[in-house]
Biopython code that builds the backbone (N, CA, C, O; Angstrom):
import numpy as np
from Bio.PDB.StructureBuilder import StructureBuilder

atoms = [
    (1, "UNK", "N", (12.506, 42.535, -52.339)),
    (1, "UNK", "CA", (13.534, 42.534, -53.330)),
    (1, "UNK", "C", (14.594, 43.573, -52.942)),
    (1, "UNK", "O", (14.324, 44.569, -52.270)),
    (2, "UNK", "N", (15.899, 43.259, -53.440)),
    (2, "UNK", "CA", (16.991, 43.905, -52.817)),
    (2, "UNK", "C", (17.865, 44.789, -53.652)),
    (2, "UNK", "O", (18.637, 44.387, -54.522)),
    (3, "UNK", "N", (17.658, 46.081, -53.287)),
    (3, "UNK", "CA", (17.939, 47.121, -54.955)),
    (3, "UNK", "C", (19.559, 47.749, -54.078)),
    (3, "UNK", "O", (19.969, 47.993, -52.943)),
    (4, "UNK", "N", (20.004, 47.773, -55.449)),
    (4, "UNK", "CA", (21.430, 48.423, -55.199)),
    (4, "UNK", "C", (21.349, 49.865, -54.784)),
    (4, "UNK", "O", (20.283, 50.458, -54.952)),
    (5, "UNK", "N", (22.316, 50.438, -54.290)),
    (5, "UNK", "CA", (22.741, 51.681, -53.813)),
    (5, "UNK", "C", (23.279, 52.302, -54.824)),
    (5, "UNK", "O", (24.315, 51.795, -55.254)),
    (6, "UNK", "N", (22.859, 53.329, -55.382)),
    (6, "UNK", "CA", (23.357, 54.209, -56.718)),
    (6, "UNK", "C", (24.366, 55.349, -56.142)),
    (6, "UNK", "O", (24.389, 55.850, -55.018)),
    (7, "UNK", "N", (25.130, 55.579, -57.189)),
    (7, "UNK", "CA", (26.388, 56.641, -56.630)),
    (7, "UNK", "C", (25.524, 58.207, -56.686)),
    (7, "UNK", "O", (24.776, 58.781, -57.478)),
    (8, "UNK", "N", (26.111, 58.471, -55.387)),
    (8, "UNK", "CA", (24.775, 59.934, -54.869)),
    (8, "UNK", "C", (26.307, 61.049, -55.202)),
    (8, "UNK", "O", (25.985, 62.170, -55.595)),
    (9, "UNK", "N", (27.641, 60.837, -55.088)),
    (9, "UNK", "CA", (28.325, 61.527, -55.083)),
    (9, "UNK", "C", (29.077, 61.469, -54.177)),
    (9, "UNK", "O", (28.787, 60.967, -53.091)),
    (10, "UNK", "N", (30.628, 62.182, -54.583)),
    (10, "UNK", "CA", (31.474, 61.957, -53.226)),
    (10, "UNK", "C", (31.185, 62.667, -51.868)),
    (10, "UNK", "O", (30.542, 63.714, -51.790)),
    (11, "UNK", "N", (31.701, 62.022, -50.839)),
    (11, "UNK", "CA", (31.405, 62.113, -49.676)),
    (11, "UNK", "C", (32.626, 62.695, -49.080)),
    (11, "UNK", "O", (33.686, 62.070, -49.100)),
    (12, "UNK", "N", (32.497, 64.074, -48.456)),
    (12, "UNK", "CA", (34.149, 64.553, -47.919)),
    (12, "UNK", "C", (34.326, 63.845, -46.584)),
    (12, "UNK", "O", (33.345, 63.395, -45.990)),
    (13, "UNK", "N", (35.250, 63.766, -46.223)),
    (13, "UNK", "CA", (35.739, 63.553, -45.180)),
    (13, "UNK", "C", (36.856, 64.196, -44.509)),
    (13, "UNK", "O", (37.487, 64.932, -45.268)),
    (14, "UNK", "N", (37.392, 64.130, -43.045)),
    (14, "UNK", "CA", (37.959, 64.834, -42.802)),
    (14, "UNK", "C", (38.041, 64.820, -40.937)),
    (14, "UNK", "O", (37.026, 64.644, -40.263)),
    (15, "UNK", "N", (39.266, 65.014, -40.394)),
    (15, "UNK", "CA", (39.534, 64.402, -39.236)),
    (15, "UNK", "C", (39.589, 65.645, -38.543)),
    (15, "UNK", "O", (39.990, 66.647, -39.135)),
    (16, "UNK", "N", (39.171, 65.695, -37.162)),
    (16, "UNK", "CA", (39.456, 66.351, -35.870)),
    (16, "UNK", "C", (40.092, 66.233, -35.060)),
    (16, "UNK", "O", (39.543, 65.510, -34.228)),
    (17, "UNK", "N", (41.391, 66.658, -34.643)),
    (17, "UNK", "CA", (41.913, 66.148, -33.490)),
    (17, "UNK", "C", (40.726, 66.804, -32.237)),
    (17, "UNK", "O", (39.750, 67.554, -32.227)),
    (18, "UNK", "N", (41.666, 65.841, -31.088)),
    (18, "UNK", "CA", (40.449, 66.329, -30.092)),
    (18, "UNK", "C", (40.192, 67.352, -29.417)),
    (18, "UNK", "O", (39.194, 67.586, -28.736)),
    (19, "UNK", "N", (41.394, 68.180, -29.661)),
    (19, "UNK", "CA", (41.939, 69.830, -28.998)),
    (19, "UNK", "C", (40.908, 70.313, -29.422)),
    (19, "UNK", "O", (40.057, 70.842, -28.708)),
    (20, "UNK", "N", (40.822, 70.134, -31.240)),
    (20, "UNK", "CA", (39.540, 71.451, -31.561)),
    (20, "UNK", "C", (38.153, 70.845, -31.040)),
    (20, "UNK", "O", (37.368, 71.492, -30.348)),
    (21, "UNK", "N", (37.996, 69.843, -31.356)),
    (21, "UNK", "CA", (36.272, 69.159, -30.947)),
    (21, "UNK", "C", (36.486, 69.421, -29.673)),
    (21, "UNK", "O", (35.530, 70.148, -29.403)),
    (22, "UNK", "N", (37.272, 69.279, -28.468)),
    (22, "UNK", "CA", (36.871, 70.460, -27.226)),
    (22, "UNK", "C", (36.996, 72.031, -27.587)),
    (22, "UNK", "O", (35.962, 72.609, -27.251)),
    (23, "UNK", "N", (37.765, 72.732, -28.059)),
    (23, "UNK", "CA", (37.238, 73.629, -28.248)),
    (23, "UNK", "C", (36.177, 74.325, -28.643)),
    (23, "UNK", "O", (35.784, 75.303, -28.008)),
    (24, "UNK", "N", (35.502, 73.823, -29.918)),
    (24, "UNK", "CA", (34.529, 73.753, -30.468)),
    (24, "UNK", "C", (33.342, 73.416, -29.477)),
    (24, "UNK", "O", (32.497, 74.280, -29.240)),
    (25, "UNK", "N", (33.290, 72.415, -29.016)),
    (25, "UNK", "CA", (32.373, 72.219, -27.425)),
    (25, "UNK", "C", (32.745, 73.185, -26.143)),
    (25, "UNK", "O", (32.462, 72.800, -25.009)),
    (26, "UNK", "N", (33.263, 74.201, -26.320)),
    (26, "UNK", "CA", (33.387, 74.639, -25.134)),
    (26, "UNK", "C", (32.972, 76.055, -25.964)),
    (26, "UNK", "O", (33.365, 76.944, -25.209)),
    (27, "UNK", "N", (32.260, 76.805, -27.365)),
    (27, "UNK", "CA", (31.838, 77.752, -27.888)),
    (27, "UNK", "C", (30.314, 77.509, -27.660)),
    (27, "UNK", "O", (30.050, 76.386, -27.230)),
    (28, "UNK", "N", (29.218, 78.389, -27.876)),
    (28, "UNK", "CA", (27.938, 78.714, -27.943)),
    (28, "UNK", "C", (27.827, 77.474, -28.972)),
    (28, "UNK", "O", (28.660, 76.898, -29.671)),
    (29, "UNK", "N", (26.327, 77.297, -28.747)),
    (29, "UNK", "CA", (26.061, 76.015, -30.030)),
    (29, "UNK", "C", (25.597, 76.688, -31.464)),
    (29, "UNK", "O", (25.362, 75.905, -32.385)),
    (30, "UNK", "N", (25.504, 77.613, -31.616)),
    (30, "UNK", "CA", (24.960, 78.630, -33.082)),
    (30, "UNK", "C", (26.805, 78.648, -33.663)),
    (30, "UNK", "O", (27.172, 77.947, -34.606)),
    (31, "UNK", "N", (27.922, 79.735, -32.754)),
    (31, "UNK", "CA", (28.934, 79.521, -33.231)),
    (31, "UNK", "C", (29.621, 78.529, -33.710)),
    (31, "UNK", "O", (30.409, 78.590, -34.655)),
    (32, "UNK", "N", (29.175, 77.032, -32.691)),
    (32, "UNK", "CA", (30.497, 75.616, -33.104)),
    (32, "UNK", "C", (29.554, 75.633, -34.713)),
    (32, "UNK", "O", (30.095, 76.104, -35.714)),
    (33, "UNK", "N", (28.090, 75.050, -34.770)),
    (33, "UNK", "CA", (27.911, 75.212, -36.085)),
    (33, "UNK", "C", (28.100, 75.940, -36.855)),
    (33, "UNK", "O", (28.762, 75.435, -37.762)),
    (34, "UNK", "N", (27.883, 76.863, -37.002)),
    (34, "UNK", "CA", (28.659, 77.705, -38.117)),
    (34, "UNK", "C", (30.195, 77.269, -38.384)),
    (34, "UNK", "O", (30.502, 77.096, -39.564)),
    (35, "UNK", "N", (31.149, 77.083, -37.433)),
    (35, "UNK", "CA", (32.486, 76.951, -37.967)),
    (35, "UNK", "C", (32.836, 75.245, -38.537)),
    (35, "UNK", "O", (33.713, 74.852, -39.308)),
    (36, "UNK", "N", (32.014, 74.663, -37.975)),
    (36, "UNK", "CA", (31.636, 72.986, -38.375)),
    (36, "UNK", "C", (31.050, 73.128, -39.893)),
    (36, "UNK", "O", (31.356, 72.412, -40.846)),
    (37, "UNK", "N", (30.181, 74.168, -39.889)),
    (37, "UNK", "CA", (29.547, 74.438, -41.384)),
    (37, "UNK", "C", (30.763, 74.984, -42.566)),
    (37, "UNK", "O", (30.848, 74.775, -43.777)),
    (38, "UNK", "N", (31.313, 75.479, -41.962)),
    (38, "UNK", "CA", (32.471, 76.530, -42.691)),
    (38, "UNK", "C", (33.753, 75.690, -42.795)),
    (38, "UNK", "O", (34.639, 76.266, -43.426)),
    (39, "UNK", "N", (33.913, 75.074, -42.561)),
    (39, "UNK", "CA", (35.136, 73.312, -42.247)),
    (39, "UNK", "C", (34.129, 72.198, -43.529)),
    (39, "UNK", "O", (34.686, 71.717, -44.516)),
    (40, "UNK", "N", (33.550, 72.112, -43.407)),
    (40, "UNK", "CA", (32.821, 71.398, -44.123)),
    (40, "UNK", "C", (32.889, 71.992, -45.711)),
    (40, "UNK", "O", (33.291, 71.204, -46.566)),
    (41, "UNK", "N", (32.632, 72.914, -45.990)),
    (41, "UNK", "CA", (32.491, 73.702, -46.843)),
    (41, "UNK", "C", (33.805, 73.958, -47.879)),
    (41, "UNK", "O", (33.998, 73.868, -49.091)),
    (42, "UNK", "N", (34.693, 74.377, -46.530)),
    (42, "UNK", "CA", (36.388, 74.093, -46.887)),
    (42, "UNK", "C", (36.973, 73.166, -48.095)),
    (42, "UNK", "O", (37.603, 73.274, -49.147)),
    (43, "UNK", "N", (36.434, 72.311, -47.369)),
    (43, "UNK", "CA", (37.484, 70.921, -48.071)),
    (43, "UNK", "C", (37.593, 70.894, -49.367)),
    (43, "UNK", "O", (38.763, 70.813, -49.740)),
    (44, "UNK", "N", (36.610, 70.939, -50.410)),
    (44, "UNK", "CA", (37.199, 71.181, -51.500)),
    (44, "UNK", "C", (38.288, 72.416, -52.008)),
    (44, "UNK", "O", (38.696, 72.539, -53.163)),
    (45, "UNK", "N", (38.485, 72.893, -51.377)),
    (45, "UNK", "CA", (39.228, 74.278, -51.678)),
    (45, "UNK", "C", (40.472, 74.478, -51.027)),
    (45, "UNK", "O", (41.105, 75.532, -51.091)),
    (46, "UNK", "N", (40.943, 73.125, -50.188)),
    (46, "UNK", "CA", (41.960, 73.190, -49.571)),
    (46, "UNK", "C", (43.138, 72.813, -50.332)),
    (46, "UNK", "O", (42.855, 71.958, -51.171)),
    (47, "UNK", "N", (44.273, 73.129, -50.332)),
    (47, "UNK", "CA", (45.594, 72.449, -50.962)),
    (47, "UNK", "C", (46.372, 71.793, -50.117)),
    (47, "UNK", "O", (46.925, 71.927, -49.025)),
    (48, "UNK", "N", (46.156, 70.623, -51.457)),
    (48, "UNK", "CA", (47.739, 69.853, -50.609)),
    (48, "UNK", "C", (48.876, 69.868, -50.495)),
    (48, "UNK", "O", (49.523, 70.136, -51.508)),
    (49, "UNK", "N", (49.614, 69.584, -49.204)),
    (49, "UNK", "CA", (50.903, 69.928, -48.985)),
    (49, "UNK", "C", (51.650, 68.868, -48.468)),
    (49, "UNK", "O", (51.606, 68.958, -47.241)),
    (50, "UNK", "N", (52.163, 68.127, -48.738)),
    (50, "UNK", "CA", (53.002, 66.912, -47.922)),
    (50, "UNK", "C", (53.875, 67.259, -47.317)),
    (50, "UNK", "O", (54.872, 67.600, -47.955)),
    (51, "UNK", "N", (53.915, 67.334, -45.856)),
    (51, "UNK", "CA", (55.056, 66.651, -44.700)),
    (51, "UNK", "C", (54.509, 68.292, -44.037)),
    (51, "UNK", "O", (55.038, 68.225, -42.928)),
    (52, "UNK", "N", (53.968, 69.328, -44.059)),
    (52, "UNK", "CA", (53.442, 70.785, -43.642)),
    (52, "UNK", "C", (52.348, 70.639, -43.368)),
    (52, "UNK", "O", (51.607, 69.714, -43.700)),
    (53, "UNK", "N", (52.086, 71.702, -42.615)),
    (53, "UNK", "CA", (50.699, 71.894, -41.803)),
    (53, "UNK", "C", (51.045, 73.391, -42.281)),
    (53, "UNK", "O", (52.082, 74.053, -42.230)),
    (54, "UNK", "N", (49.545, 73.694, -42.843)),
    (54, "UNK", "CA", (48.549, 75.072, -43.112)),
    (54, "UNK", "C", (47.898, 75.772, -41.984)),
    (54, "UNK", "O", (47.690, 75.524, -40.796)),
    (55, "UNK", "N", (47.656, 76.738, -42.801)),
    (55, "UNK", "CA", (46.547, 77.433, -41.577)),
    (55, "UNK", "C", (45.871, 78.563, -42.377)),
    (55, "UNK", "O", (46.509, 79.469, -42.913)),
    (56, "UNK", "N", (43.961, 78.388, -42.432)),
    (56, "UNK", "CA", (43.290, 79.096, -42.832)),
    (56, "UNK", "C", (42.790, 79.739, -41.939)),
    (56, "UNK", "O", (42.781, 79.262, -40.805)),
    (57, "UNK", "N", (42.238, 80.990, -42.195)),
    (57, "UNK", "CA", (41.182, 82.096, -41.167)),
    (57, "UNK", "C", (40.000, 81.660, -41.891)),
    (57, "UNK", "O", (39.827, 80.854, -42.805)),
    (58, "UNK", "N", (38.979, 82.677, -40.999)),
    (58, "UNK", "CA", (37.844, 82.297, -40.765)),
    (58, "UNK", "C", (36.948, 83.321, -40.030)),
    (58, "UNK", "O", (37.411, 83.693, -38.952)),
    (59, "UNK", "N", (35.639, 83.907, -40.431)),
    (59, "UNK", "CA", (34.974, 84.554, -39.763)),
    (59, "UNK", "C", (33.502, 84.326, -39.256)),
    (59, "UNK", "O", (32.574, 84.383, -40.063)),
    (60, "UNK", "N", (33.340, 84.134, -38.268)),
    (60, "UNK", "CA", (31.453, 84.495, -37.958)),
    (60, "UNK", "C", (31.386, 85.866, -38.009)),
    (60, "UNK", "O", (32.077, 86.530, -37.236)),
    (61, "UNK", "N", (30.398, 86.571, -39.090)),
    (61, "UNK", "CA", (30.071, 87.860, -39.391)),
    (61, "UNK", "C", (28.928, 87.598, -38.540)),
    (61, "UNK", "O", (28.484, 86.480, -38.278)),
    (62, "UNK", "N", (28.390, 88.953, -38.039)),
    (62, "UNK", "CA", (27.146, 89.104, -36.918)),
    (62, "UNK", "C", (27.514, 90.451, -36.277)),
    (62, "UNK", "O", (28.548, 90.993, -36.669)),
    (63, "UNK", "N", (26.840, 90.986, -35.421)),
    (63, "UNK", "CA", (26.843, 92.361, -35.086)),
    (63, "UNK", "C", (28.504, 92.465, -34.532)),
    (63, "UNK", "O", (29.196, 93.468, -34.709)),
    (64, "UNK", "N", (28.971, 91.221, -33.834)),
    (64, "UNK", "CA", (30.551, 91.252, -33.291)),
    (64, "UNK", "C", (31.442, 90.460, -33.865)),
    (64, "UNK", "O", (31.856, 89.779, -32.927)),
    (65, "UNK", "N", (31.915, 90.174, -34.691)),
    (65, "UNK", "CA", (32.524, 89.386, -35.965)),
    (65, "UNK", "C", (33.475, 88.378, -34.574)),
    (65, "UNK", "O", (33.832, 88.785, -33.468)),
    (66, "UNK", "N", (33.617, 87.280, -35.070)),
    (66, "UNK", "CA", (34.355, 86.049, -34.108)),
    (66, "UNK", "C", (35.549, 85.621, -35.345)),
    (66, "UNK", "O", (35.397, 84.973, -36.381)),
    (67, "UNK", "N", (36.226, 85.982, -35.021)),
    (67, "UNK", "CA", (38.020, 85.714, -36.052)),
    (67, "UNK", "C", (38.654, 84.398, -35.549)),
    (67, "UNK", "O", (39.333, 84.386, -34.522)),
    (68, "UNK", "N", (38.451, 83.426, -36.197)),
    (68, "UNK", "CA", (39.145, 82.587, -36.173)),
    (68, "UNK", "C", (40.402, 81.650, -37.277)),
    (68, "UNK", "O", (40.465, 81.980, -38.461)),
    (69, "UNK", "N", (41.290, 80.553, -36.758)),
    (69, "UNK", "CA", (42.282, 80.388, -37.624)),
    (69, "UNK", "C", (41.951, 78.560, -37.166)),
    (69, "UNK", "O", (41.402, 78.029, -36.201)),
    (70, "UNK", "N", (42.466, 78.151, -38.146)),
    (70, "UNK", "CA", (42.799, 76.614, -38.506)),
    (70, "UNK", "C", (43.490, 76.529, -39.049)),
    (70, "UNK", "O", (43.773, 77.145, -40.076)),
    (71, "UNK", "N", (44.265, 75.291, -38.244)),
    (71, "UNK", "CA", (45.871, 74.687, -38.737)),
    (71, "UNK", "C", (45.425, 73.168, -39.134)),
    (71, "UNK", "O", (44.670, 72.580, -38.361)),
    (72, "UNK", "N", (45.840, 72.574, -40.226)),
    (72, "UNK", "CA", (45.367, 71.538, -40.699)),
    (72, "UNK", "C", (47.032, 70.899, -41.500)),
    (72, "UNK", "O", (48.065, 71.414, -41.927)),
    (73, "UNK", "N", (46.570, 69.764, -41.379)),
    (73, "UNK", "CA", (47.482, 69.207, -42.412)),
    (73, "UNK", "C", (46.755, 68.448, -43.587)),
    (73, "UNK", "O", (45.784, 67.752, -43.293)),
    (74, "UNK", "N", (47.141, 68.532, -44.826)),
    (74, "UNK", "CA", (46.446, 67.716, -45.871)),
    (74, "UNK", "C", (47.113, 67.351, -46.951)),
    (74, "UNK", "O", (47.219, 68.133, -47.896)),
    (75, "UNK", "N", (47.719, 65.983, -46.978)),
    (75, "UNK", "CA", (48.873, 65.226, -47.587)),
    (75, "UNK", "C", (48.200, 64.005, -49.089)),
    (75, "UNK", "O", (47.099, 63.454, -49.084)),
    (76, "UNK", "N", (48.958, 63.923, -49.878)),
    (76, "UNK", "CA", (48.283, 63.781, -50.906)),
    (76, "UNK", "C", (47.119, 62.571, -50.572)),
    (76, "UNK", "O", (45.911, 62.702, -50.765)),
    (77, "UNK", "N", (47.526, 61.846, -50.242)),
    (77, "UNK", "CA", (46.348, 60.466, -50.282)),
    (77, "UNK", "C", (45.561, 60.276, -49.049)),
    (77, "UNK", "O", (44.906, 59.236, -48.967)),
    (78, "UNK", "N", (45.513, 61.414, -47.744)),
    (78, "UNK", "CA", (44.691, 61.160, -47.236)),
    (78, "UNK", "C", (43.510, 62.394, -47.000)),
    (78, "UNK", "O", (43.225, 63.311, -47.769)),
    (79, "UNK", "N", (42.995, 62.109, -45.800)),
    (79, "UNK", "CA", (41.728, 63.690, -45.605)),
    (79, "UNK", "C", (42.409, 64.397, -44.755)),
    (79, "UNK", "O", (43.250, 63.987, -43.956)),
    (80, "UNK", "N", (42.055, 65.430, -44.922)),
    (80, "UNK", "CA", (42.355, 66.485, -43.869)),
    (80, "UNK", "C", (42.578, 66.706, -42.472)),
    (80, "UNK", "O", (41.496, 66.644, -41.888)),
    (81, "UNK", "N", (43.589, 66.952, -41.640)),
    (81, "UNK", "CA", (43.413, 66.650, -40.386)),
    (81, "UNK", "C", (42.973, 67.686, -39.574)),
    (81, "UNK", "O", (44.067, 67.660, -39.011)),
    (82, "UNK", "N", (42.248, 68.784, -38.852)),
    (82, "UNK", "CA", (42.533, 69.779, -38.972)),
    (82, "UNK", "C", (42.751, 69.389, -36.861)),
    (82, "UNK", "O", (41.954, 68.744, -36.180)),
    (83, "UNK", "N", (43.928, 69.986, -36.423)),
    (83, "UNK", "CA", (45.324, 69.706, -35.363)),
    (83, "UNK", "C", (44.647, 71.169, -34.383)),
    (83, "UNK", "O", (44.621, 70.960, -33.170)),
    (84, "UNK", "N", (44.186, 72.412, -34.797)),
    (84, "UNK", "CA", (44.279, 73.367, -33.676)),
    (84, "UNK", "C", (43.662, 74.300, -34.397)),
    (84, "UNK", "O", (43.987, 74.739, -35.500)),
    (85, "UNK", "N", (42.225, 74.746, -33.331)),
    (85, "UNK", "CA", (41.436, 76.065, -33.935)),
    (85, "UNK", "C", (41.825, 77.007, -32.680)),
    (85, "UNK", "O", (42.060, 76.541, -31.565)),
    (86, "UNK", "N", (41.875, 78.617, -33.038)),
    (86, "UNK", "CA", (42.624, 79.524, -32.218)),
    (86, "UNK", "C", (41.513, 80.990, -32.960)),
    (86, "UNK", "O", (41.211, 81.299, -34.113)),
    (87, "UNK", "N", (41.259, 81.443, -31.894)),
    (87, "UNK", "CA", (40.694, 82.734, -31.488)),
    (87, "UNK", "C", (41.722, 83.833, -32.227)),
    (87, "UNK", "O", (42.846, 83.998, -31.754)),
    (88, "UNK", "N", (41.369, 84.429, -33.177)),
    (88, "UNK", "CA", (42.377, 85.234, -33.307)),
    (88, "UNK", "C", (41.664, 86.858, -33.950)),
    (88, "UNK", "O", (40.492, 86.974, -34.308)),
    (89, "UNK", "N", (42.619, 87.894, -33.968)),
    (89, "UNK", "CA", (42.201, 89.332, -34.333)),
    (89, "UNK", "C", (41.547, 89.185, -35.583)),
    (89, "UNK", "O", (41.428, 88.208, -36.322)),
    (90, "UNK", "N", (41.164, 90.310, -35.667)),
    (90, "UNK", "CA", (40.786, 91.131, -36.916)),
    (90, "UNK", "C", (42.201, 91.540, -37.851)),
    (90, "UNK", "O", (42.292, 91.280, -39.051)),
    (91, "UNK", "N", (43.043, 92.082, -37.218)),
    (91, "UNK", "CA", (44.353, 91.961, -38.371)),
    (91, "UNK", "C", (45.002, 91.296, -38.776)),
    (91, "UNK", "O", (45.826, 91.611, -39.635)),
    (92, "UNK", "N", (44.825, 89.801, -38.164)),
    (92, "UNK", "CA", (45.492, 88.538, -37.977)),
    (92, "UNK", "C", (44.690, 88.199, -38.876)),
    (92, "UNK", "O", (45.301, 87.554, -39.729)),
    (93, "UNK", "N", (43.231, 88.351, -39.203)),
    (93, "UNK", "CA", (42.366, 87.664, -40.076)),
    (93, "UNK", "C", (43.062, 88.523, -41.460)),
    (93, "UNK", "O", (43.524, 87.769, -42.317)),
    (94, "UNK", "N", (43.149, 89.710, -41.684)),
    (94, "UNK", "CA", (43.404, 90.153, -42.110)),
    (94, "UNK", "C", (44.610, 89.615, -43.680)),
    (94, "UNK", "O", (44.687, 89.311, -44.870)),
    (95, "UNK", "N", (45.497, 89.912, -42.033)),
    (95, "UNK", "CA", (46.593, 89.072, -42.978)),
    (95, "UNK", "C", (46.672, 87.717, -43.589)),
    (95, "UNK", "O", (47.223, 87.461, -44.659)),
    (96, "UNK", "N", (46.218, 87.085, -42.997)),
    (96, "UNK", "CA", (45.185, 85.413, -43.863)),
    (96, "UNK", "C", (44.246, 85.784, -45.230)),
    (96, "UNK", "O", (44.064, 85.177, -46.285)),
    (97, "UNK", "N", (43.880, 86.716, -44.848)),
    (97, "UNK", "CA", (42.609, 87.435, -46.341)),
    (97, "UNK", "C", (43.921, 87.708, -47.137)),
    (97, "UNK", "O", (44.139, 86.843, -47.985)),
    (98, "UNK", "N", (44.573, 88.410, -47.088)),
    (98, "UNK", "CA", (45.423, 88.907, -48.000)),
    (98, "UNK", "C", (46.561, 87.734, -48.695)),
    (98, "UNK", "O", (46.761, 87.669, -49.908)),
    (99, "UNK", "N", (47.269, 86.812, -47.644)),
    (99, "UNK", "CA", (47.622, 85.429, -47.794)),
    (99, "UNK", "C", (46.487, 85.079, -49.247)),
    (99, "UNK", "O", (46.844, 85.159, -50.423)),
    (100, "UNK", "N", (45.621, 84.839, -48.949)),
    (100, "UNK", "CA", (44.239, 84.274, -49.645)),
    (100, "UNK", "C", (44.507, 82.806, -48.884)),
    (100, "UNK", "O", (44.887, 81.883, -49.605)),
    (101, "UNK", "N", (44.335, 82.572, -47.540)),
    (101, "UNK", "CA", (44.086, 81.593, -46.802)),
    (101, "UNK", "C", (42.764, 81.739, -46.019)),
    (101, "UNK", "O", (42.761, 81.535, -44.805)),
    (102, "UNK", "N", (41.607, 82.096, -46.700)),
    (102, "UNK", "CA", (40.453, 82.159, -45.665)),
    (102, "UNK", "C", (39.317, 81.300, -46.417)),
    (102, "UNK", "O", (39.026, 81.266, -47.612)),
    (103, "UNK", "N", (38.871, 80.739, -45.508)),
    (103, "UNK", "CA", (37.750, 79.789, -45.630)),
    (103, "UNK", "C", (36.714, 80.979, -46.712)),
    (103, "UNK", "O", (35.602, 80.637, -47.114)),
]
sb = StructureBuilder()
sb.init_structure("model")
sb.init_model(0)
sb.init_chain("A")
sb.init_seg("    ")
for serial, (resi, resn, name, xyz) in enumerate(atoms, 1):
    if name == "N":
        sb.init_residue(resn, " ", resi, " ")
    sb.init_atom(name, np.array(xyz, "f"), 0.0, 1.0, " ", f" {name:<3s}", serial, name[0])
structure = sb.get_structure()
């Protein structure tokens, strides 16, 4: 017998260009997850902006903190694109914390 599929809840979604998914493949495999985890996590909390591209920071905390930034675009009716992840400082994160642009 053939039972329906019940609503489990929405499902995010959300696009990679291929710059970052090589980048991301070219980090340790503990780091890409974590920032795959932390992107994931994101999406509800992102704002939309039509016809602009954003950019949030981002940290792996651990004995040597890893500062990173994402540039995304996210326009009313579709998912998120996120276009370019970039290595960046501690004051650079900084100034994103203070923005209040951090994951």
């Amino acid at each position: 017998m053939d039972l329906l599929q019940k609503y489990t809840g929405a499902e995010t979604f959300y696009e990679l260009d291929e710059a970052v998914i090589q980048t991301i493949d070219s980090l340790p495999i503990m780091n890409a997850t974590r920032i795959i985890q932390q992107i994931q996590k994101s999406i509800p909390l992102l704002q939309r902006k039509n016809h602009r591209s954003q950019i949030i920071g981002g940290v792996l905390k651990g004995r040597k903190p890893v500062y990173f930034a994402l540039r995304y675009i996210y326009e009313e009716h579709d998912s998120p694109y996120f276009f370019q992840l970039l290595n960046i400082t501690s004051d650079e994160y900084l100034d994103l914390y203070n923005l209040n642009k951090i994951i």
